[in-house]
C-alpha positions as semicolon CSV with decimal commas, in nm:
position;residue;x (nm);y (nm);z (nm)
1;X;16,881;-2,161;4,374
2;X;17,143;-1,994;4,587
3;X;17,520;-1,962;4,371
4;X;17,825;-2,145;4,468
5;X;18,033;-1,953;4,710
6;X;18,275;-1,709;4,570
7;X;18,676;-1,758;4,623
8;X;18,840;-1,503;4,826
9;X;18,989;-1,388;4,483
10;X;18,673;-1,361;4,340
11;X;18,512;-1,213;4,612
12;X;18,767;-0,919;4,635
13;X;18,783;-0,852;4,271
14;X;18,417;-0,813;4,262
15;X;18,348;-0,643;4,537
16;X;18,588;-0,339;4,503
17;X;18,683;-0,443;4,895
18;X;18,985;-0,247;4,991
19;X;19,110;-0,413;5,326
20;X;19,456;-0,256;5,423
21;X;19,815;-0,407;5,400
22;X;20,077;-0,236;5,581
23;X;20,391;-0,071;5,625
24;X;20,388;-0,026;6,012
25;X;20,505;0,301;6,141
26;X;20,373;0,186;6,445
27;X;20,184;0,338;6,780
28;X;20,490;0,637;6,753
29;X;20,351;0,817;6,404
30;X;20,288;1,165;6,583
31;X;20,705;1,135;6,643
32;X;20,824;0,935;6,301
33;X;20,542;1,089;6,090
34;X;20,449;1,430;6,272
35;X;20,276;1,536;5,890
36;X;20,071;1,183;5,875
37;X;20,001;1,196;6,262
38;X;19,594;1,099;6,249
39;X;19,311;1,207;6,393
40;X;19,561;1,507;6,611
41;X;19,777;1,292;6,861
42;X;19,551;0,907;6,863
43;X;19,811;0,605;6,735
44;X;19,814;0,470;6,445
45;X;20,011;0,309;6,161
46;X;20,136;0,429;5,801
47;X;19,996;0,245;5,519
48;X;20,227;0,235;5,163
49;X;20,095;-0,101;5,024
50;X;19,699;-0,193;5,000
51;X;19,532;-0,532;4,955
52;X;19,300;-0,503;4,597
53;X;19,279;-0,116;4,626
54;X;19,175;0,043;4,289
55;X;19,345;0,351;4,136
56;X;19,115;0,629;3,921
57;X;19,367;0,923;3,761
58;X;19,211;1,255;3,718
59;X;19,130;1,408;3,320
60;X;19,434;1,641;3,410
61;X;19,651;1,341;3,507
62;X;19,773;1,547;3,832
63;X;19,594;1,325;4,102
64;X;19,463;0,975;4,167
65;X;19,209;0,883;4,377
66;X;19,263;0,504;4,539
67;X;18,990;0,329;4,800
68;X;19,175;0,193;5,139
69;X;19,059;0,046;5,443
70;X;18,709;0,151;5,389
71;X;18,770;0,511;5,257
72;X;18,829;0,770;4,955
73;X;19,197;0,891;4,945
74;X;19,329;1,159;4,690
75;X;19,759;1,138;4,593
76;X;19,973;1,330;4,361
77;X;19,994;1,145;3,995
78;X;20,352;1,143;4,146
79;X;20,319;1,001;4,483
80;X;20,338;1,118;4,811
81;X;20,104;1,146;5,124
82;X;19,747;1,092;5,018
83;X;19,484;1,262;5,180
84;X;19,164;1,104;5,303
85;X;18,824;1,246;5,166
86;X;18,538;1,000;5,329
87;X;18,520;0,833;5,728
88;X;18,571;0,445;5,807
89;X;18,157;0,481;5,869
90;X;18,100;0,552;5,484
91;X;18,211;0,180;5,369
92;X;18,313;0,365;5,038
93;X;18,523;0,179;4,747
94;X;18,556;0,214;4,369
95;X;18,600;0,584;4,313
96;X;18,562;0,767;3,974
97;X;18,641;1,097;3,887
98;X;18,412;1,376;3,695
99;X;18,518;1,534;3,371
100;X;18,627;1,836;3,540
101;X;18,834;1,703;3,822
102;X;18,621;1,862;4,093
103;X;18,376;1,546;4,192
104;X;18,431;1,191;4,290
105;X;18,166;0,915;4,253
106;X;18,188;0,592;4,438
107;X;18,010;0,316;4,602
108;X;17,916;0,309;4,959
109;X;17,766;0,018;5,141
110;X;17,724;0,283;5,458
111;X;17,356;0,212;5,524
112;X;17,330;-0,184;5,457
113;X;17,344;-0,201;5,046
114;X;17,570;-0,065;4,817
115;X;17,466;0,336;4,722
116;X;17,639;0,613;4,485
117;X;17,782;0,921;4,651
118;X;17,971;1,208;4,510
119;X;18,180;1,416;4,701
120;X;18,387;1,725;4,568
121;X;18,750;1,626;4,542
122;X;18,845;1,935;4,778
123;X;18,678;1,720;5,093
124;X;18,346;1,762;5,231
125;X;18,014;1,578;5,309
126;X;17,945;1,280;5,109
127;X;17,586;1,372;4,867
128;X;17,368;1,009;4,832
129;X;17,244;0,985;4,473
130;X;17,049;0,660;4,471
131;X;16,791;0,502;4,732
132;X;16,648;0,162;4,792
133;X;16,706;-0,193;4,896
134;X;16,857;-0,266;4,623
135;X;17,236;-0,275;4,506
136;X;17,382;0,006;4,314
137;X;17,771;-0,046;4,234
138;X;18,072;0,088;4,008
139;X;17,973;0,415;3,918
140;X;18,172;0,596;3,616
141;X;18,058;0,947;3,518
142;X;18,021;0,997;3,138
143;X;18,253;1,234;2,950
144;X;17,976;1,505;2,962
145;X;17,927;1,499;3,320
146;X;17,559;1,459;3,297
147;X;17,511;1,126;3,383
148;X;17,644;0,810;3,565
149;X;17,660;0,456;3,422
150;X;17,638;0,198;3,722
151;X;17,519;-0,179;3,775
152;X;17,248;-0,284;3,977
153;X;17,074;-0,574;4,050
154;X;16,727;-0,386;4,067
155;X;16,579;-0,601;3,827
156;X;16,661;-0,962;3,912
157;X;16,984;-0,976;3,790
158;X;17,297;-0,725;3,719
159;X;17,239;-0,502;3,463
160;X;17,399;-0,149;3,333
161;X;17,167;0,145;3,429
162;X;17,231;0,580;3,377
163;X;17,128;0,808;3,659
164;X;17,079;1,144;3,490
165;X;17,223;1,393;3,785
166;X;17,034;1,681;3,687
167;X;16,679;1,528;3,724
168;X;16,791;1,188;3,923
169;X;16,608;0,975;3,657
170;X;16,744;0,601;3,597
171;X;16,717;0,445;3,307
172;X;16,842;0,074;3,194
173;X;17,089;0,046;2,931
174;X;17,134;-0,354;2,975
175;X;16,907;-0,602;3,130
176;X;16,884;-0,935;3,061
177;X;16,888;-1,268;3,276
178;X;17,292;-1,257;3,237
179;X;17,521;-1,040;3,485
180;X;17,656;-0,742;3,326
181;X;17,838;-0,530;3,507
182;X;18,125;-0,295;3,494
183;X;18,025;-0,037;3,302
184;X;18,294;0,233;3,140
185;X;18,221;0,489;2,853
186;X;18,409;0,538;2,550
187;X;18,585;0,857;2,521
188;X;18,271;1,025;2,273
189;X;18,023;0,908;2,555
190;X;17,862;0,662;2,235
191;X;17,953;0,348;2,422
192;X;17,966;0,149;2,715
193;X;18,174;-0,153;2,745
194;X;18,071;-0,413;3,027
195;X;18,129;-0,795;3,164
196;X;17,888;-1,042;3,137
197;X;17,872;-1,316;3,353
198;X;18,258;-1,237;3,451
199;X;18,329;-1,430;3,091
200;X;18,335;-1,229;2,842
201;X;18,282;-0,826;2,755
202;X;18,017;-0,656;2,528
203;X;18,014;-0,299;2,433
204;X;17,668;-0,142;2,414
205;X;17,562;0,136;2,142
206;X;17,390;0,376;2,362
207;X;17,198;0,543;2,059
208;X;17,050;0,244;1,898
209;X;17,078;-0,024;2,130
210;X;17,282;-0,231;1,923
211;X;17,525;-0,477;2,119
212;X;17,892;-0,632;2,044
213;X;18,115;-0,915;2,158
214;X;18,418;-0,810;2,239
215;X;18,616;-1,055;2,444
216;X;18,478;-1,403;2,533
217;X;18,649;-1,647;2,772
218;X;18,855;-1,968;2,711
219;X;18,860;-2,254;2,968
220;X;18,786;-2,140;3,324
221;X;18,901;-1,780;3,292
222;X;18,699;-1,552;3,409
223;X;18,720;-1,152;3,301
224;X;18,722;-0,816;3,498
225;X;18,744;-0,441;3,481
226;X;18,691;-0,348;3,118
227;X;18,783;-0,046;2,979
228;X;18,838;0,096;2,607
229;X;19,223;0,086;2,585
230;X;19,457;0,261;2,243
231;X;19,246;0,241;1,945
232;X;18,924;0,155;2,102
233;X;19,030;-0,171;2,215
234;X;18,921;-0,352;2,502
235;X;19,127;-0,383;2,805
236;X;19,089;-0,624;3,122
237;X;19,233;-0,800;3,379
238;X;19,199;-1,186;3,240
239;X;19,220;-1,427;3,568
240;X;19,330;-1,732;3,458
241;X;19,378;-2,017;3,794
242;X;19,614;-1,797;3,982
243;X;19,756;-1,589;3,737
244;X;19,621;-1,202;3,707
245;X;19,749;-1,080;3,416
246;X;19,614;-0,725;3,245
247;X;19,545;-0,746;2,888
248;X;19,484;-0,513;2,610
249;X;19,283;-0,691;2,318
250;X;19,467;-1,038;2,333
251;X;19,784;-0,905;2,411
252;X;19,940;-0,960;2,756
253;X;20,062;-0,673;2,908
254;X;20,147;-0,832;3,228
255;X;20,331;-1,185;3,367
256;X;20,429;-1,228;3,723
257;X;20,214;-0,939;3,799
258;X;19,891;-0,991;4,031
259;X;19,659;-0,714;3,888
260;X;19,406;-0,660;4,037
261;X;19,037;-0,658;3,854
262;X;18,987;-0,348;3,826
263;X;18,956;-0,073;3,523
264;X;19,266;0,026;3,405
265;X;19,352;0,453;3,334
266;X;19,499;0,486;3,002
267;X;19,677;0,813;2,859
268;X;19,775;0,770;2,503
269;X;19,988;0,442;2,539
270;X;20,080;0,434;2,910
271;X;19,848;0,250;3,140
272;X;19,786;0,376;3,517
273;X;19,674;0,052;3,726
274;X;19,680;-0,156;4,056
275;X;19,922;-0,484;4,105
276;X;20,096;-0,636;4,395
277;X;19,949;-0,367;4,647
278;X;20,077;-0,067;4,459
279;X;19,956;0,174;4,211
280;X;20,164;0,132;3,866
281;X;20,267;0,312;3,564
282;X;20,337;0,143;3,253
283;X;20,482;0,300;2,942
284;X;20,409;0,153;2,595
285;X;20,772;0,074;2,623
286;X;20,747;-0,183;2,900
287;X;20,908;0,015;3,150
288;X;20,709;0,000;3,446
289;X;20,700;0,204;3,756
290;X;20,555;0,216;4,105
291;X;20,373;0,525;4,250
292;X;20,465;0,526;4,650
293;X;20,185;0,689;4,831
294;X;20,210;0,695;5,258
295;X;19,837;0,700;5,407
296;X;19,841;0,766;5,768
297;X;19,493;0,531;5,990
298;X;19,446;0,566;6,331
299;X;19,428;0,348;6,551
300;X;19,204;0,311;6,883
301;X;19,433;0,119;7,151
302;X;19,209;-0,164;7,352
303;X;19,210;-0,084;7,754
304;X;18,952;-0,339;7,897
305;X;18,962;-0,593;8,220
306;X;18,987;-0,914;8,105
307;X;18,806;-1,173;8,291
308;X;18,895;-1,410;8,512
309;X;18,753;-1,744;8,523
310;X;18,822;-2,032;8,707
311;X;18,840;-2,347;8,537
312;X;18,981;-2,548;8,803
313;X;18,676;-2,521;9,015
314;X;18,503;-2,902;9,099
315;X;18,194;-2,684;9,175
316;X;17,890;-2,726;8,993
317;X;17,815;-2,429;8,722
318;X;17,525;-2,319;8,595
319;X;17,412;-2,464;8,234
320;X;17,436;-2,149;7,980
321;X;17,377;-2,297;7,640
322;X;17,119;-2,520;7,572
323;X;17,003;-2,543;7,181
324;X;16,692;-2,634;6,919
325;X;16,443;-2,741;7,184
326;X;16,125;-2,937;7,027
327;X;15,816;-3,017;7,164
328;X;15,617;-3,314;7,215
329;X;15,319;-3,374;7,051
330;X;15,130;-3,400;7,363
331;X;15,266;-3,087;7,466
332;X;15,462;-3,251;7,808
333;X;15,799;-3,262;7,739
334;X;16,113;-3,067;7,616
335;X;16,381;-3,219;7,403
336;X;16,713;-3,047;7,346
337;X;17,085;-3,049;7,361
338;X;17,357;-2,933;7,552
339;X;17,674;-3,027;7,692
340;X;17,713;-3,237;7,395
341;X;17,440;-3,463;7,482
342;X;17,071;-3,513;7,466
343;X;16,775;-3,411;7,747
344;X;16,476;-3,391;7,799
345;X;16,265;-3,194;8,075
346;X;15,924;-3,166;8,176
347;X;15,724;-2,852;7,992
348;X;15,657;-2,667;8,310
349;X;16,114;-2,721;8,386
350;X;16,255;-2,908;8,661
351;X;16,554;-3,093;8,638
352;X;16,660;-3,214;8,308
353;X;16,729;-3,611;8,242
354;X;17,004;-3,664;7,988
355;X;16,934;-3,927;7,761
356;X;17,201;-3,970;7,488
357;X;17,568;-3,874;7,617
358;X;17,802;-4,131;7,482
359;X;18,047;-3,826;7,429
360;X;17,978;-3,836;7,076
361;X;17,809;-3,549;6,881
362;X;17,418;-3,574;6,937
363;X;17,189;-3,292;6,804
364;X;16,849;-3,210;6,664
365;X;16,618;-3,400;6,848
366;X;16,239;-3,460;6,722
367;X;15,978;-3,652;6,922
368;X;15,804;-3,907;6,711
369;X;15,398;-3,844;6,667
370;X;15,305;-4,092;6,892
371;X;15,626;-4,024;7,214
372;X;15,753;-4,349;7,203
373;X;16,062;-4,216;7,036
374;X;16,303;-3,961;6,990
375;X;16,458;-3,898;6,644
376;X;16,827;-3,723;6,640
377;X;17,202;-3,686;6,450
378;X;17,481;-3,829;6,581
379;X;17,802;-3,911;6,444
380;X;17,901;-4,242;6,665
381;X;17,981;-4,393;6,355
382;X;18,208;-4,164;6,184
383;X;17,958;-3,963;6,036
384;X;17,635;-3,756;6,095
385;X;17,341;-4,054;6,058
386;X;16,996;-4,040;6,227
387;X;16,899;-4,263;6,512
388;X;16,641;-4,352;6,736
389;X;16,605;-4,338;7,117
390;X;16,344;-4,583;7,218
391;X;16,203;-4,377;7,574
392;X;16,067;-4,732;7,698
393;X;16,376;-4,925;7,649
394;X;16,633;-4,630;7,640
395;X;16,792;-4,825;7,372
396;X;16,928;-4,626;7,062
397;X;16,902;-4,785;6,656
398;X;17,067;-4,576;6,366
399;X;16,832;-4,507;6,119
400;X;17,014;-4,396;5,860
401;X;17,370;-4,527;5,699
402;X;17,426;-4,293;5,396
403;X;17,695;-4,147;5,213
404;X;17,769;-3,799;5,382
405;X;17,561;-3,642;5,631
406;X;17,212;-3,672;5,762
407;X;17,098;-3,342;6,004
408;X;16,825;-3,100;6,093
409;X;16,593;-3,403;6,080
410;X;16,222;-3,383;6,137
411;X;15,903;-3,623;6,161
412;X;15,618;-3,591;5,917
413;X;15,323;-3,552;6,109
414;X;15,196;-3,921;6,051
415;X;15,610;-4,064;6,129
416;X;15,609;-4,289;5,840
417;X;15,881;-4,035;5,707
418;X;16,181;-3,823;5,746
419;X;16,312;-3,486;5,621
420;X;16,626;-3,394;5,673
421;X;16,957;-3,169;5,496
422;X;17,279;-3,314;5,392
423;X;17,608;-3,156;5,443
424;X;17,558;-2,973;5,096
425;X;17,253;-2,828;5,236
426;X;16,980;-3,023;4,986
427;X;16,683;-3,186;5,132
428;X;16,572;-3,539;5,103
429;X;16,280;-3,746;5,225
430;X;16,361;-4,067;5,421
431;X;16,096;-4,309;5,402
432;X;16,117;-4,526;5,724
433;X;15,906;-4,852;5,617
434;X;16,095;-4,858;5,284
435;X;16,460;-4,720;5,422
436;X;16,475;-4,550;5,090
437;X;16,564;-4,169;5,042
438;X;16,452;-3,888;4,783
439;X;16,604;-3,566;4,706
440;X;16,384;-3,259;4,737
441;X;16,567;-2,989;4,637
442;X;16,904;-2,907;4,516
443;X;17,176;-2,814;4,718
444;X;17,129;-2,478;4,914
445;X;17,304;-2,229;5,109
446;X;17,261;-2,351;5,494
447;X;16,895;-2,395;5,419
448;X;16,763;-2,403;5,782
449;X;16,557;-2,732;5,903
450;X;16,229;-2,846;5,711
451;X;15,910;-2,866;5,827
452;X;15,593;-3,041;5,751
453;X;15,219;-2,926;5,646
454;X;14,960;-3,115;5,884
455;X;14,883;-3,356;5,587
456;X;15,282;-3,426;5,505
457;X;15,216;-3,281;5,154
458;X;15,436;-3,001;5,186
459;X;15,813;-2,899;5,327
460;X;15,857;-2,568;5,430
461;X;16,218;-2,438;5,473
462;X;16,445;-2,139;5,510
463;X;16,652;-2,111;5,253
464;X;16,827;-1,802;5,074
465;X;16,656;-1,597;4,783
466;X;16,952;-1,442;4,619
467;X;16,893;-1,092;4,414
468;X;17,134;-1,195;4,159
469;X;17,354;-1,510;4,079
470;X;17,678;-1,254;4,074
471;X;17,681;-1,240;4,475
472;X;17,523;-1,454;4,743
473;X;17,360;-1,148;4,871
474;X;16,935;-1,198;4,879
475;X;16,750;-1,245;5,199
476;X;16,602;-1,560;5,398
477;X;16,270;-1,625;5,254
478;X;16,035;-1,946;5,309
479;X;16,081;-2,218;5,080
480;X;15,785;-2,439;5,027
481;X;15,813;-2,805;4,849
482;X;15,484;-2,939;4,669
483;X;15,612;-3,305;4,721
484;X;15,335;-3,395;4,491
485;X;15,417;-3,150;4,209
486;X;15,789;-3,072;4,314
487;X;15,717;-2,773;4,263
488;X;15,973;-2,500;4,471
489;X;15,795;-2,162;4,582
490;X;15,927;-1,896;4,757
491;X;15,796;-1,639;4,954
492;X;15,888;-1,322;5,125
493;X;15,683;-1,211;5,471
494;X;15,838;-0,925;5,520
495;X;16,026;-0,776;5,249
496;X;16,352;-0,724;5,220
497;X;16,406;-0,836;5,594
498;X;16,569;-1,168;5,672
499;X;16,461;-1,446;5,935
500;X;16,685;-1,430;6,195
501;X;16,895;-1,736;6,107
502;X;16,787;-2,067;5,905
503;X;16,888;-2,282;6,170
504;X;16,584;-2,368;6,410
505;X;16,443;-2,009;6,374
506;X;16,176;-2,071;6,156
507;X;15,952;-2,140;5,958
508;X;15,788;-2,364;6,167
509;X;15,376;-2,510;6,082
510;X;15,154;-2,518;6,352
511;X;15,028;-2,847;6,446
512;X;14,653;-2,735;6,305
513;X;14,805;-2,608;5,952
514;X;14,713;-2,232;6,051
515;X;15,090;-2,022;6,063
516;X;15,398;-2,083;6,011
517;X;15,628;-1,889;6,284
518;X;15,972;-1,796;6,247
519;X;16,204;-1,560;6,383
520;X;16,290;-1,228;6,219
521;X;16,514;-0,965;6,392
522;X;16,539;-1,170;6,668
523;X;16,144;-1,161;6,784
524;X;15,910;-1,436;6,732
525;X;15,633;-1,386;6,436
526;X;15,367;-1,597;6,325
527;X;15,230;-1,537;5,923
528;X;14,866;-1,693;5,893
529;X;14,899;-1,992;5,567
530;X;14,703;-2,229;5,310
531;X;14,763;-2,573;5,355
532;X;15,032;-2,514;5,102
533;X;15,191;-2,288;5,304
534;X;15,108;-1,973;5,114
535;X;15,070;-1,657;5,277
536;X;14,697;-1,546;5,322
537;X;14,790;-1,257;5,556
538;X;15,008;-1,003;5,711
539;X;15,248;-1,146;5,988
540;X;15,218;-1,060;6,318
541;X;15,464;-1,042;6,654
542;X;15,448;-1,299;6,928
543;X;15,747;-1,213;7,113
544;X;15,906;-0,883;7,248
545;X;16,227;-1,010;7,418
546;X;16,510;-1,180;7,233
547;X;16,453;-1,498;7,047
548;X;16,539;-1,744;6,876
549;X;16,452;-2,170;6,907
550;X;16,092;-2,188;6,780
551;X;15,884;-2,486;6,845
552;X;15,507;-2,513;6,849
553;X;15,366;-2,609;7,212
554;X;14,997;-2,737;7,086
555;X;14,832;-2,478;6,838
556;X;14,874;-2,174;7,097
557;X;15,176;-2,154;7,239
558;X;15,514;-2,110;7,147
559;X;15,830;-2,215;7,338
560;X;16,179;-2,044;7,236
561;X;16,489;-1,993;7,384
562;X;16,583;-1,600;7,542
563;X;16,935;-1,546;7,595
564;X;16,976;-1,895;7,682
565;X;16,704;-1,933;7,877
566;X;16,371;-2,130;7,792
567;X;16,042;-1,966;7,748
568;X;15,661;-2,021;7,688
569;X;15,462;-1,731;7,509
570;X;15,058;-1,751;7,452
571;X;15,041;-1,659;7,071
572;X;14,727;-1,432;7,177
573;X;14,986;-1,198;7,400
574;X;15,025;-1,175;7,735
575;X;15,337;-1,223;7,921
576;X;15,565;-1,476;7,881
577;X;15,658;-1,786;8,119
578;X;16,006;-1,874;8,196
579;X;16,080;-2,264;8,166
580;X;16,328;-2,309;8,499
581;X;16,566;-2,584;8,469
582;X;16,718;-2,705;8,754
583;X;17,026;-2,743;8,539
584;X;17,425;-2,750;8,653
585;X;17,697;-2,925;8,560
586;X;18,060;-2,960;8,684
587;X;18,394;-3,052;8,524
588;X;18,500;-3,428;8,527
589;X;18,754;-3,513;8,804
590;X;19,060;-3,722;8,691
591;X;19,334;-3,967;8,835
592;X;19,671;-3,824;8,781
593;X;19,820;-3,979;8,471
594;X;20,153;-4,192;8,508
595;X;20,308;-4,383;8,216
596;X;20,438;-4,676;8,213
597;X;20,730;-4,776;8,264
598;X;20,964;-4,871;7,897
599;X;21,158;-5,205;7,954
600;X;21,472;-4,976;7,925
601;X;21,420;-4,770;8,248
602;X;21,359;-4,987;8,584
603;X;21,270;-4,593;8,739
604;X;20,902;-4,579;8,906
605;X;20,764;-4,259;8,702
606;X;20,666;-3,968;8,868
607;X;20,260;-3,896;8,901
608;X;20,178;-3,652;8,615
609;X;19,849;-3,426;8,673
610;X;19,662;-3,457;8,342
């Protein structure tokens, strides 16, 4: 099931992200900086501190190349102005250097997953070295120069992996259901050290396979940016709660420090790394130095209109937003929210009725299978519970009184029962006669809202298939539940493309059992299905306009919102119908305010306007 979320921390460390931090020179550089004036003559800023930039030094220890804001920079071993090799489109962090000093590897995410590129140290064009959909990270060329040892999720999970450059060959040096990642050679190319599962370090023998531990975490630490340190020791950055500390074997090199998680450059005993924004030298002595560097970024000033509205206005407005319209069963009526409140419309439009606006938070309607109802969240009570809206009586009934939150509900098809998310984003099963609930499935990622197979055996959902449990990055698949078996199922429709959101975009059954519909790239699709909601065919598009807001209108039509507008489309093409709503609203007028009086003052108050 989808990971936890990652800290920030985490997330940087990981990720090689290399966001800037500042010393502002301001929109004047071309006159305080003329030699770091960017992009000849735009504004822009001076940059001598970065936010978890890594550091690589060159075999002949006369340059280092750092990532920052989104791009490849080259600097003296001794400091000064650093020169910028790759453009803010390229994405690029985590550069290595080759054995001679003339190429840099590094990772790009430039086309929508991470990618290695090599680029000759002197500047040029970026050269792409690996392909697909999936990730490729934290390239490190081997002491030879022939090949590259990266990670990659390509088979399930994070594992080490060689390109050979000559004939662009990848082979797998690691892969197991763990995370290993990381990769650096030893200085004889024999061996690769690596993380595994961020808590602890290995180091592979590349000739026979065999595999050490070399480092394995105590308590909650959690381990990063391995390299073979003096005497073929391991060193890392060790992050224990907030404390980044770098460490060579188990000795602290570090305290106060806040390394950041990547390799560390060692020459004999001194240690070239990255802590507190700046690049830093550390003799075996303790003695520790900084390395300025000066990067000049451009900056594009803003020079737009801004618009003017009027709030003050009593006049009525048109209604813009209107959200997760449903269907009736009979195919008559529209249910959705907006302006905080609950309507519903006749299918062919007209003027909306509101029926639940107690100026609480009311959402995700759901007629009931026979109409007499209307099944929806609101949080009257403190928190999000489901209620019902009798349409004969008008009267409303909670449902639901549970610990945490109950939303995204929907009606099995014979309304005996209720699924719905909680705010952790697992699914449960109300049963109505019984008021008893059932977990589903475990907590997800924002799974979007369930729905039911014709004969209530199954829950379909969108939910996140993660590549790997090292990021949350995967795409948003259909998640079937056997609630016979309990079985959990995924399945892809299109692969490696992502529904459009998992909110009310899908999947969706049709009332006879034959698609499920959802929303991918923001057109309408509809995938023919088994009752158990596998696939059984290619999917096909509905919709050409943008959309998003499925629901079923009988078994061939489908109604959807279109830039905020409601629409009808016949699932065997043609064009589609615009649902008009005679729809406005206006703000609320209000008596001036006046306070009263305090039994100190005897001074009639002023009117206030509120």
């Amino acid at each position: 099931m989808a990971p936890e979320g990652l800290s920030r921390r985490e997330l940087l460390v990981r990720g090689g992200a290399a966001a800037a931090a500042l010393t502002v020179a301001g929109a004047g550089v071309a006159e305080a900086e003329p030699d770091l004036q960017p992009d000849g003559g735009r504004a822009g800023v001076v940059l001598r501190e970065g936010t978890n930039l890594s550091a690589a030094l060159s075999p002949d220890g006369r340059w280092i190349a750092v990532d920052l804001v989104t791009g490849i920079w080259v600097l003296p071993a001794g400091g000064g102005r650093a020169r910028r090799l790759t453009d803010d489109l390229q994405d690029a962090t985590l550069p290595t250097w080759s054995p001679d000093g003339r190429r840099l590897v590094f990772q790009s995410y430039r086309d929508g997953n991470f990618h290695l590129y090599v680029i000759d140290a002197a500047g040029g064009t970026p050269r792409k070295l690996t392909e697909g959909r999936f990730d490729h990270r934290e390239p490190v060329f081997s002491p030879d120069g022939t090949k590259l040892a990266f990670s990659s999720d390509r088979d399930g999970s994070y594992g080490i992996h060689l390109l050979d450059l000559a004939s662009g060959a990848i082979s797998t040096v690691v892969s197991t259901p763990d995370e290993e990642a990381s990769p650096r050679w030893s200085a004889d190319g024999t061996k690769i050290v690596f993380t595994v599962n961020d808590t602890a370090i290995d180091v592979v023998t590349l000739a026979t396979g065999a595999r050490t531990r070399l480092v394995t975490a105590t308590g909650a630490d959690k381990l990063y940016g391995p390299a073979f340190g003096p005497g073929g020791q391991p060193s890392y950055l060790r992050l224990r709660g907030a404390e980044a500390d770098l460490m060579l074997g188990d000795e602290q090199l570090t305290k106060g420090e806040d390394v950041f998680g990547f390799a560390a450059n060692w020459s004999g005993s001194a240690v070239l790394y990255t802590a507190d924004g700046h690049i830093r030298w550390r003799e075996q002595s303790g003695a520790v130095k900084d390395i300025p560097f000066e990067a000049g970024v451009s900056t594009a000033p803003r020079d737009y209109r801004r618009r003017v509205r009027d709030l003050d206005s009593p006049a009525p407005k048109p209604v813009r937003g209107i959200a997760s319209p449903v269907v009736s069963r009979d195919g008559k009526r529209i249910a959705f929210r907006a302006l905080n409140a609950i309507y519903v419309v006749a299918a062919g439009g007209g003027r909306p009725q509101r029926l639940i606006g107690d100026g609480y938070f009311n959402s995700d309607p759901d007629f009931h299978p026979d109409g007499t109802k209307l099944l929806y969240t609101s949080d009257r009570l403190g928190t999000a519970d489901l209620w019902l809206h009798d349409l004969g009586t008008g009267t409303d009934t909670v449902l639901t009184q549970l610990a945490g939150a109950q939303v995204a509900p929907r009606w099995s098809p014979d309304g005996g029962r209720v699924a719905y998310a909680d705010q952790d984003g697992a699914t449960w099963i109300h049963d109505v006669a019984s008021n008893s609930a059932q977990q589903v499935t475990p907590p997800l990622f924002m799974p979007g809202r369930p729905t039911w197979s014709p004969d209530g055996s199954v829950l379909a959902l969108a939910a996140v298939k993660p590549y790997s449990k090292r990021y949350r990055e995967g795409t948003s698949q259909i998640l079937t539940v056997d609630l016979k078996t309990h079985e959990l199922r995924y399945a892809e429709p299109m692969p490696f493309r992502s529904f459009a959101t998992r909110g009310d975009d899908g999947p969706l059954w049709s009332p006879d059992g034959r698609y499920l519909a959802f929303t991918v790239e923001s057109v309408a699709w509809i995938a023919p299905v088994d009752g158990t909601g596998r696939l059984i065919g290619a999917p096909r598009q509905v919709t050409h306009d943008v959309t998003d807001s499925l629901a079923w209108q009988g078994n061939d039509t489908l109604v959807y919102l279109s830039k905020g507008r409601l629409k009808a489309q016949k699932i065997a093409g043609g064009e589609p119908r615009t649902i008009r709503l005679d729809f406005t609203w206006a703000p609320r007028s209000s008596a001036p305010r006046t306070s009263t009086p305090s039994r100190r003052s005897r001074r009639t108050p002023r009117p206030r306007s509120s």
